[in-house]
C-alpha positions, 0 to 999 in steps of 0.5 A: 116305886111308889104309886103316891108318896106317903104323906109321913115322906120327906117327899122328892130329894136331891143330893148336894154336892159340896167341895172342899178347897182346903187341905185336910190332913189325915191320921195317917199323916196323908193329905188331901188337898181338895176333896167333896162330900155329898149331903142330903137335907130334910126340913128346914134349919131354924133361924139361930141354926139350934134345930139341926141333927147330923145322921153318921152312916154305918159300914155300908150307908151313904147319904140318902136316908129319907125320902126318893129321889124319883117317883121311879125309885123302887124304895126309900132311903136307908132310914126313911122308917125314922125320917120324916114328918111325925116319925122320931126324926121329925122333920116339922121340927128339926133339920136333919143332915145325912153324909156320904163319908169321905172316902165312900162310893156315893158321890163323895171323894174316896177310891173311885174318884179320880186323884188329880194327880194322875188323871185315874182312880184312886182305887188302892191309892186312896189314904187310910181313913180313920173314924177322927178323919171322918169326924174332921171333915164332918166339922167342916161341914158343920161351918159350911152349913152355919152350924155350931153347934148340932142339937144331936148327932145320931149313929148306929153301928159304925156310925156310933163310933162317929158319935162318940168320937164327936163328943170327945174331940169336939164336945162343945159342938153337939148338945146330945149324943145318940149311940145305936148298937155300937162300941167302944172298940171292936172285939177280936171276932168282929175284927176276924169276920172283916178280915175274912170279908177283906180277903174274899175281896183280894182273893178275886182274879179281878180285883187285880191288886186294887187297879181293877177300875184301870182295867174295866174290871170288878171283883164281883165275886169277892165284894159278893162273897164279903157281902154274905159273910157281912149279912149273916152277922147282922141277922139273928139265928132265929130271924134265919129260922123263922125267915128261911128255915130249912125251906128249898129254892130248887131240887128236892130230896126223894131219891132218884132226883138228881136235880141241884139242891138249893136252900131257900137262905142260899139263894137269898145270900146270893141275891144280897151279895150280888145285888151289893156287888153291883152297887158298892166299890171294894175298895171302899169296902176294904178302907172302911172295914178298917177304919172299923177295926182300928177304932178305939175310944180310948186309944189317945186316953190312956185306954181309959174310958173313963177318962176318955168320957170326962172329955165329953159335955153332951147328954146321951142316949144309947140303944141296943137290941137283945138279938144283935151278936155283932155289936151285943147289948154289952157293949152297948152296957159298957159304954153306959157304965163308963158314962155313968162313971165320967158323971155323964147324963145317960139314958139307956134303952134295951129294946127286945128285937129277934132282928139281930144288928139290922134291927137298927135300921128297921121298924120297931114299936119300941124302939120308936118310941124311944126315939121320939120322947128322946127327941121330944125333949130335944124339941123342948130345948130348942122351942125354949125362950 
């Protein structure tokens, strides 16, 4: 918990709930009649709404980015390294949204919610979601907030993909596109370990076909056993080595101990998993795990991403990290190229990084920088006459 909240913090924050009454029909031709999304705000929107930048959430985020909730948190939101006042996101200057996406497990409608239906959980029941359906629900967002057009839309992995998806489906609503380790589609072996994941989830005798809620139960073990796999692929070789190398948590190896042996990285992987296992919905894991395979840029574009960018009207600014071998700098190369070929305004920053795919979430001097001339010249637009 913080002793005094530091004065570069957006300070105490309070989520905001907001329902939806209109029917929002799916991609999977499922509709949901009615349906909430859960938001937080930082800084203040100016007068002619121009000042407002949308922060997409990744495979595992939700809405609460910056900030704390209470003075007994025991750490800030999930980007507060880049929010707030004089950070790269600086709320003196823009007003910044993040979202808890439908379909997750923070507040917002998604498997743990109750179907009005039948008076229990969604649980499996919940539609299949697909990224364009989180983009809809986003737009409507946007009209409940007043805002046309958004200064920037921001994301990094999964939530790239929701930049992208922005600029083509609704170019005239965002002036830039901020892509962070991310791609255009995901690659066979990114798609295997979430299938691995998915069924380290089904294989738990409590998951119980999805109904575990019904029966006051929860895969703990499975949605722990996917949160291991997860995290080895978001960190480098050589982040493990240096962090954990070939130390022992417990046991020893001189002969005659008879002790259990455990690795210092072991006990580090079961502490993630169960603290994950305690705080995220596998449902909603296994629903957004497949919105992530099934996305494809240029699926509805004659798997031309070309042509699928011509599409677009924003500016764009993407970043990858040398270590990240889940979403690799050439993907990130490849979005550019295809920008550069649709005739786009692109900037592409490469930043060295021994963090492997969590570097996007975590301090980094240039990285920061970045950011912060990228968003300068976002200042610059809207401070203009």
């Amino acid at each position: 918990m913080p002793d005094v909240i530091p004065d570069n913090s957006v300070g105490i924050v309070t989520p905001q709930v907001i329902q939806f009454d209109d029917p929002l029909t799916l991609a999977c031709g499922r509709t949901l009649d009615q349906y909430q999304l859960v938001i937080e705000t930082y800084g203040e929107l100016n007068a002619d709404a121009s000042n407002a930048i949308l922060i997409c959430h990744a495979l595992s985020g939700h809405h609460h980015a910056a900030g704390y909730h209470s003075m007994e948190d025991k750490k800030p939101g999930w980007w507060d390294n880049h929010i707030g006042p004089g950070k790269p996101f600086d709320t003196n200057r823009f007003f910044v949204v993040c979202l808890n996406n439908l379909g997750g497990c923070h507040g917002s409608t998604g498997p743990t919610s109750i179907n009005p239906q039948t008076g229990q959980p969604w649980g499996p029941d919940f539609p299949a979601l697909r990224v364009r359906d989180w983009v809809e629900s986003q737009v409507r967002l946007s009209d409940r907030l007043g805002i046309q057009q958004w200064a920037a839309i921001v994301g990094g992995s999964l939530g790239g993909m929701q930049v992208m998806r922005w600029s083509l489906e609704h170019p005239h609503r965002l002036r830039h596109a901020i892509i962070i380790a991310s791609a255009m589609k995901l690659s066979a072996q990114n798609i295997a370990f979430n299938e691995i994941a998915r069924n380290a989830i089904k294989s738990d005798p409590d998951f119980l076909d999805g109904h575990y809620l019904e029966h006051q139960a929860l895969p703990r073990n499975g949605l722990g056993l996917a949160r291991m796999i997860g995290h080895i692929t978001y960190l480098s070789d050589e982040i493990m080595g240096d962090k954990f190398g070939r130390e022992l948590r417990s046991g020893s190896f001189q002969r005659g101990q008879d002790t259990p042996i455990e690795f210092q990285v072991e006990s580090y992987l079961h502490y993630q998993g169960d603290v994950f296992a305690s705080a995220f919905d596998a449902n909603t894991y296994l629903l957004m795990t497949k919105a992530l395979d099934y996305f494809d840029l240029a699926r509805e574009y004659n798997h031309d991403q070309v042509e699928a960018f011509r599409h677009a009207q924003c500016d764009f600014l993407v970043v990858s990290f040398s270590s990240d071998w889940r979403f690799a700098p050439e993907r990130s190369r490849e979005i550019v190229e295809a920008l550069i070929a649709a005739n786009k305004n692109v900037s592409y920053a490469a930043i060295q990084s021994n963090l492997g795919h969590d570097a996007f979430l975590l301090p980094n001097e240039r990285y920061e920088q970045v950011l912060s001339a990228y968003l300068t010249r976002l200042d610059n637009e809207v401070a203009a006459p």
